[in-house]
Structure formats: C-alpha cells, structure tokens
C-alpha positions as CSV (number, residue, x, y, z in Angstrom):
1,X,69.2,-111.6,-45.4
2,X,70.7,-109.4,-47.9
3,X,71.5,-105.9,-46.9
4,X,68.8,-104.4,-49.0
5,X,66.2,-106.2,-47.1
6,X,67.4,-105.6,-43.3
7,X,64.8,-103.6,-41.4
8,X,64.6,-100.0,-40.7
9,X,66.2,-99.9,-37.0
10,X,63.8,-96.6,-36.6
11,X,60.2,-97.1,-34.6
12,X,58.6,-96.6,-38.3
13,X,55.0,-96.0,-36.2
14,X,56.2,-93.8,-33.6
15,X,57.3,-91.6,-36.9
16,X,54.4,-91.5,-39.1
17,X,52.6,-89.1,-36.7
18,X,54.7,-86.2,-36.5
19,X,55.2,-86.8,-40.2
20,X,52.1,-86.7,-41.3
21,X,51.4,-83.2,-39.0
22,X,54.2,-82.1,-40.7
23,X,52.5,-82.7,-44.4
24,X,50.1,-80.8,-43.2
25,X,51.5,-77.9,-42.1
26,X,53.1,-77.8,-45.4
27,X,49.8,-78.0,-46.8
28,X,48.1,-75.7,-44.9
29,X,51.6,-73.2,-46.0
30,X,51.0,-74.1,-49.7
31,X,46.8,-72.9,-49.6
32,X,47.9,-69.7,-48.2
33,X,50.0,-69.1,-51.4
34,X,47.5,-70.9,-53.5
35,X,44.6,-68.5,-52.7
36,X,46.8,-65.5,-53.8
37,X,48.2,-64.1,-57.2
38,X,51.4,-66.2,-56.6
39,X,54.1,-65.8,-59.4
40,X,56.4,-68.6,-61.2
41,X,59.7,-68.8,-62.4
42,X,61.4,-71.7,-64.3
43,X,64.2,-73.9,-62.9
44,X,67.2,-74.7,-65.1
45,X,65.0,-77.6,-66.5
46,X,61.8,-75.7,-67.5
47,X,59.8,-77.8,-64.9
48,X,57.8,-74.5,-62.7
49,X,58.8,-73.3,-59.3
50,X,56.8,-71.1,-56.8
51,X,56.6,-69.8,-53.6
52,X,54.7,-72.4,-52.7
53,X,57.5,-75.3,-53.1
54,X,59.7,-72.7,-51.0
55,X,57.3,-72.5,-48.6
56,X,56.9,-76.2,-47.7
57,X,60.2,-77.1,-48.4
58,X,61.5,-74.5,-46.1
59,X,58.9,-75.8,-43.0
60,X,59.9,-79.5,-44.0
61,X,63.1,-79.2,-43.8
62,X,62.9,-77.2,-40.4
63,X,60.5,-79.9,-39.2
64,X,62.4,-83.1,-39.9
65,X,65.8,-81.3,-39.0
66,X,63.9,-81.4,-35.5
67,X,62.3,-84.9,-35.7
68,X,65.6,-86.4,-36.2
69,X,68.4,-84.2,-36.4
70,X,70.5,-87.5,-37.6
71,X,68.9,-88.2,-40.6
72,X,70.2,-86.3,-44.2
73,X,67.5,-84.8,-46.6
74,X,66.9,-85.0,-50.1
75,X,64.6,-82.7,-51.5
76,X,63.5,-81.8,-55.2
77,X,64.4,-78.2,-53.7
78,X,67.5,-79.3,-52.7
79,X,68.6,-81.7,-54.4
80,X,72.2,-80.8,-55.7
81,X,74.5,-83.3,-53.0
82,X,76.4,-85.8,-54.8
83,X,76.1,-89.5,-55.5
84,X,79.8,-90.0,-53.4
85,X,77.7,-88.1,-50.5
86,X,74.6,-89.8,-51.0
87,X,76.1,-93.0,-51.8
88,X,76.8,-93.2,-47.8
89,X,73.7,-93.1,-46.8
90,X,71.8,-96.1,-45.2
91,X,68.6,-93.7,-44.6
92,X,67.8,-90.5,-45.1
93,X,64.0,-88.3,-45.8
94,X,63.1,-87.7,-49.6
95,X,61.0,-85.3,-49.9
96,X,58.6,-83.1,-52.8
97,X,57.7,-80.4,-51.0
98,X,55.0,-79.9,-54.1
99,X,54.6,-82.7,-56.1
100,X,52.1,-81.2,-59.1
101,X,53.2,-77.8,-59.2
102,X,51.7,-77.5,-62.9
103,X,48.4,-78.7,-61.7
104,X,49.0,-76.2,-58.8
105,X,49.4,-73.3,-61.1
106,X,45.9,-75.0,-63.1
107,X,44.8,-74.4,-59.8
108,X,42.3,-78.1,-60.0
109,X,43.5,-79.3,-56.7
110,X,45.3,-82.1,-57.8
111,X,48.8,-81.6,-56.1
112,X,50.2,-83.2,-53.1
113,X,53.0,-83.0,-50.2
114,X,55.4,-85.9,-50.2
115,X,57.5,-87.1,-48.0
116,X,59.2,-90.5,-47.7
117,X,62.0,-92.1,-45.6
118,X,64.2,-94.4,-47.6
119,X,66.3,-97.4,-45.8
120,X,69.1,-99.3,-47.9
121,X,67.2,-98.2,-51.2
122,X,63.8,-98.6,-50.7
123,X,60.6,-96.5,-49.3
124,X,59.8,-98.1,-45.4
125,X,57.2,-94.9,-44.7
126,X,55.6,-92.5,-46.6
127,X,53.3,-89.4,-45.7
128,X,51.2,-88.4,-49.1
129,X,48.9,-85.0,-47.8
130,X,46.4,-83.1,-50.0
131,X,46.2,-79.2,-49.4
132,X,42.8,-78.7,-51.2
133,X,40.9,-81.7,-50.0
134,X,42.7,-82.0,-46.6
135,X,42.8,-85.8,-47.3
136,X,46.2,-87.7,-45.5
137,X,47.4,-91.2,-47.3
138,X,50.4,-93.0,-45.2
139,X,51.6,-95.9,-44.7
140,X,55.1,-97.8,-42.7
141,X,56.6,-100.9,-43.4
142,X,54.9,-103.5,-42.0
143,X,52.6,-101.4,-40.6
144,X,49.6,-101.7,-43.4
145,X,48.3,-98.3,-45.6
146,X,45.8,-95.9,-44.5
147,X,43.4,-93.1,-45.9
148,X,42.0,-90.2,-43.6
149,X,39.7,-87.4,-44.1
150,X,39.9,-84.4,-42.0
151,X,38.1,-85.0,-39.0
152,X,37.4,-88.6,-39.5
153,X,40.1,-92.0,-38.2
154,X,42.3,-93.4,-40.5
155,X,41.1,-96.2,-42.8
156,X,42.8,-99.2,-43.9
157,X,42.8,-99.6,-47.5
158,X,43.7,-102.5,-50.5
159,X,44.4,-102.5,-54.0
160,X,41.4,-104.3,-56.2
161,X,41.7,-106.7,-57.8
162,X,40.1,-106.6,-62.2
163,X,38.1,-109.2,-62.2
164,X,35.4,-107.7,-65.0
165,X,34.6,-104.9,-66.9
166,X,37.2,-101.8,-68.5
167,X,40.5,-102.1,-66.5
168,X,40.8,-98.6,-64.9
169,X,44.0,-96.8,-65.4
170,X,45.1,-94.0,-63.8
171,X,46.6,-91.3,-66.4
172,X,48.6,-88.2,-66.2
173,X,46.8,-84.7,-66.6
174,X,50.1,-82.9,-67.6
175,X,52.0,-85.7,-69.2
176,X,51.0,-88.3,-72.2
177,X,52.6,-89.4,-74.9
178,X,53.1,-91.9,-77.9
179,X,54.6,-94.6,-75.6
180,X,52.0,-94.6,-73.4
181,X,48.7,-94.4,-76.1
182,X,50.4,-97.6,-78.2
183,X,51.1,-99.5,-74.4
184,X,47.3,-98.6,-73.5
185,X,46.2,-99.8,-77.0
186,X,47.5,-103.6,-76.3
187,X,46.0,-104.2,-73.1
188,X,42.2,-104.4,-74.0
189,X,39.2,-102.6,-73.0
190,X,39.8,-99.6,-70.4
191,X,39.0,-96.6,-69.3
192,X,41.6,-93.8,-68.2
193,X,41.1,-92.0,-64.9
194,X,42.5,-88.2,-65.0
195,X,44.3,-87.4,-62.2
196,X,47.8,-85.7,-61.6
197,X,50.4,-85.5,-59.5
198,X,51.1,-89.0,-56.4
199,X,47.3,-88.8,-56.5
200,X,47.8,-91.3,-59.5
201,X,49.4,-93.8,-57.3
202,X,47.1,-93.2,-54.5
203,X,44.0,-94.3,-56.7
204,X,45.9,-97.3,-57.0
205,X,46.4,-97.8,-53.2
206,X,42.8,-97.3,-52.8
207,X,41.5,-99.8,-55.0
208,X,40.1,-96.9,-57.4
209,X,42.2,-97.9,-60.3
210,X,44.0,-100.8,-61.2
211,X,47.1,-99.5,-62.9
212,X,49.3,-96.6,-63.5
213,X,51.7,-96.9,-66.6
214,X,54.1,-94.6,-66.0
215,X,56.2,-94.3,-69.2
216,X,57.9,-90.8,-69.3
217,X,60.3,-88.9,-67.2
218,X,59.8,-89.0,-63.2
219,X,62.2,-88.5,-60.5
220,X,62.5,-90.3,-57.2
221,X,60.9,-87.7,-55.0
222,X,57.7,-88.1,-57.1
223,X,57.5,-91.9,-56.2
224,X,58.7,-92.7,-52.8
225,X,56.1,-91.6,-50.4
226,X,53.5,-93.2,-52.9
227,X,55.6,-96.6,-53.4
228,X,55.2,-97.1,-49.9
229,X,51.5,-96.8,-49.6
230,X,50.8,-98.5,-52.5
231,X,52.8,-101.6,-51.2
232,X,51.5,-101.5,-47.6
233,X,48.1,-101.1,-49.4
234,X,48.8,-104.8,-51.6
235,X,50.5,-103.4,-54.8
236,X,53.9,-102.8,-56.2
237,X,55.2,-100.3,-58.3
238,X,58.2,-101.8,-60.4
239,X,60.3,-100.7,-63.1
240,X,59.1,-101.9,-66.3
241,X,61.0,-105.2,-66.2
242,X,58.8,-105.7,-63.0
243,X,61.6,-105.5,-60.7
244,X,60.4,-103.4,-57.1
245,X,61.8,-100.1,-58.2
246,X,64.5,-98.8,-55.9
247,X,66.2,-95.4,-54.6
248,X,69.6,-93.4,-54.5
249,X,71.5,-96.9,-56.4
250,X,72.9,-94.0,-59.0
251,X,74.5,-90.6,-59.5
252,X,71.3,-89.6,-61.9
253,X,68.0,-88.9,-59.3
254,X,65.8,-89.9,-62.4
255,X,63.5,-92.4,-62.0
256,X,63.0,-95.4,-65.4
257,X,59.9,-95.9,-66.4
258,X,57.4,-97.7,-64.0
259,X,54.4,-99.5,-63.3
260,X,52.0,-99.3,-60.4
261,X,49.3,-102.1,-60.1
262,X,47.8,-104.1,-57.4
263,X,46.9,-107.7,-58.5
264,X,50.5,-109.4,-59.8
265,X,50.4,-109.5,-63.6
266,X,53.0,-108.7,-66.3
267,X,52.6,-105.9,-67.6
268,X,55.6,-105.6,-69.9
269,X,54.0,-107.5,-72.5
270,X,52.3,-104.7,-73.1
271,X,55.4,-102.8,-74.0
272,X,56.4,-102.1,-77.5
273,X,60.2,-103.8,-77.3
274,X,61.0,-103.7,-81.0
C-alpha cells in the first residue's frame, strides 16, 4: 500500500461531530456580521476580505486548536507557512473560514464554511456548513456523505447518474470565462445551474447536477471539504487529466483546473488541447 493511500490513524467519525458544531458556530458568527453594514477591504490579490472571514477564522482556529491541539492549520486567512514547513506534514485542518465572500458581499446566500482534514495529500473528512440556509453537508472516509437540515437527521446522499435529457452543470456566479463557454459548447445539450461558492460541488454530491467544470483559478481550501463529500457521496473531483486531485504536493497553494462529476466519464475530451 503506497503511502498516499494508508489510512488516517484518527477516529474520522468521532471527529466529524464536533467539526461540524464548529462550522456552525462559524456560521452563526458570519450572519451576525452579514445582517449588518459590514465593510471590505482588499487582500494583496484583489480577492475581498471582511469581518466576517476574521470572525470564523478566528473561532476555527480556537476551536480546532482545542479538538486536537496536535494537528497544524492551514487557513485561506492564514495561509503564509512554507512549503519546507508544510512539506512535513502527514495531516493537518484546511480550512475557508468563508468560502464565497463575493457572493457574501451580493448578500444571495450562497457562501459556505469549510473545513477539511487532509492525510498524506488527500481530503479523509470534510465539514461544508451554510450560514443562511442552516444546511450542514459532511462526509469521512469510509464513512459515506450526508445532508442535514436544521432540525431534521442527517441524510445519506449519491451522485446521479445522466441517463436522459440536458446534462446539468453546475456554474460559477462570480467566475466564467472563454475556457469554460468553448468546453460547455462540445459536450452537447445542457443546462447550467447558478450557484457559487463549495455549493457547486455540493449539487454534485447531491445528485442535483452532474458536473462542475472548473476551469479558472481555485485554491485548495476552496476544494477540500467538498472533494470529500463528493467522493463519499459516489463522485470524484480530478484535475483535468482525470487524475484524483491532491493537496499540499507543492510550494504554490493553487489548485489546476478540475472536474467534479459523479458517473466515471472522460471529460477531457471536451477540452480545447490545441
């Protein structure tokens, strides 16, 4: 068994729990900002920053310090420890406090908490909570993928498989471009479902869409707590030679660009390689 596939010597299930209450209680920090006149200010890459990524990264951070105070933390808030650091890591949480802060600041809902632990480069358990709707997706290696709705149990759920009909592909709300319009123009008929932030993946998980070309700039906090649900839930999400995409391999935190799908297919033909 190579190293890469050895598994996570954690009690994955005993840790999803107090994850996923932690999520939460980001969330919950987040709509107290989100129901105010909150202000933004611009990181050195343009991308937005509020008090609300603060706010959840701070109580993450605190709250997983606590869980297990032996286990580093990567977060899109703090995020500047380098690759000869991180390179010794077997595990360790990666975390978007926020993911969807410019759909936060549109204020339609469709931003999420992530958080994810990685084990020799891949995503074993992900916690993926919704602030507005309350909504909780998580999942743990081995352990299968689950949807709940505040005050109702958690549900299983699968990716579906396209048998007929418009294939339905989940699309960005804040991000599109030219790569993306001439892939979706080879595939056939389809129909594009809005949607923003890990939300996109999550539709996937579900069994509400079918794919989610991801063909612009990402990093690896937006995809780990999602990867994990999705895969749990029947699907992959691979780099766009179909390989399983994979975490902290490099000094640069950016993700390439990916697919997410649930039945197996190939869907790099798609892809203009000229």
């Amino acid at each position: 068994m190579s190293e890469s596939n050895t598994p996570c010597p954690l009690d994955l299930e005993a840790l999803i729990g107090p994850v996923a209450e932690l999520s939460r209680e980001a969330g919950r920090l987040i709509i107290e900002i989100y129901n105010t006149e909150f202000s933004v200010e611009l990181k050195e890459d343009q991308s937005p920053l509020t008090q609300a990524d603060m706010a959840a990264h701070g109580a993450i951070k605190a709250g997983l310090a606590a869980l297990t105070p032996e286990i580093p933390l990567l977060s899109e808030e703090e995020a500047n420890i380098p690759f000869s650091e991180r390179s010794q890591w077997s595990t360790y949480w990666l975390v978007d406090p926020l993911d969807g802060t410019r759909e936060f600041i549109k204020r339609n809902g469709e931003f999420t908490v992530n958080i994810a632990l990685i084990h020799n480069h891949r995503s074993v358990l992900g916690s993926i909570h919704v602030p507005v709707s309350g909504v909780d997706y998580f999942a743990w290696e081995g352990g299968g993928s689950f949807k709940q709705i505040p005050g109702g149990e958690p549900e299983q759920i699968k990716v579906a498989s396209h048998n007929d009909g418009p294939l339905r592909v989940a699309g960005s709300r804040s991000h599109r471009g030219d790569s993306l319009n001439a892939f979706l123009e080879r595939i056939g008929e389809y129909e594009i479902i809005g949607m923003g932030s890990s939300l996109k993946s999550c539709l996937v998980a579900e069994g509400r869409a079918h794919l989610y070309p991801r063909l612009g700039p990402t990093s690896e906090w937006d995809t780990a707590a999602a990867q994990c649900v999705v895969e749990e839930a029947g699907g992959q999400l691979t780099e766009t030679d179909m390989q399983p995409l994979r975490y902290n391999t490099k000094d640069s935190l950016l993700n390439p660009h990916f697919f997410v799908y649930g039945e197996q297919h190939d869907w790099s033909q798609y892809l203009d390689n000229a």
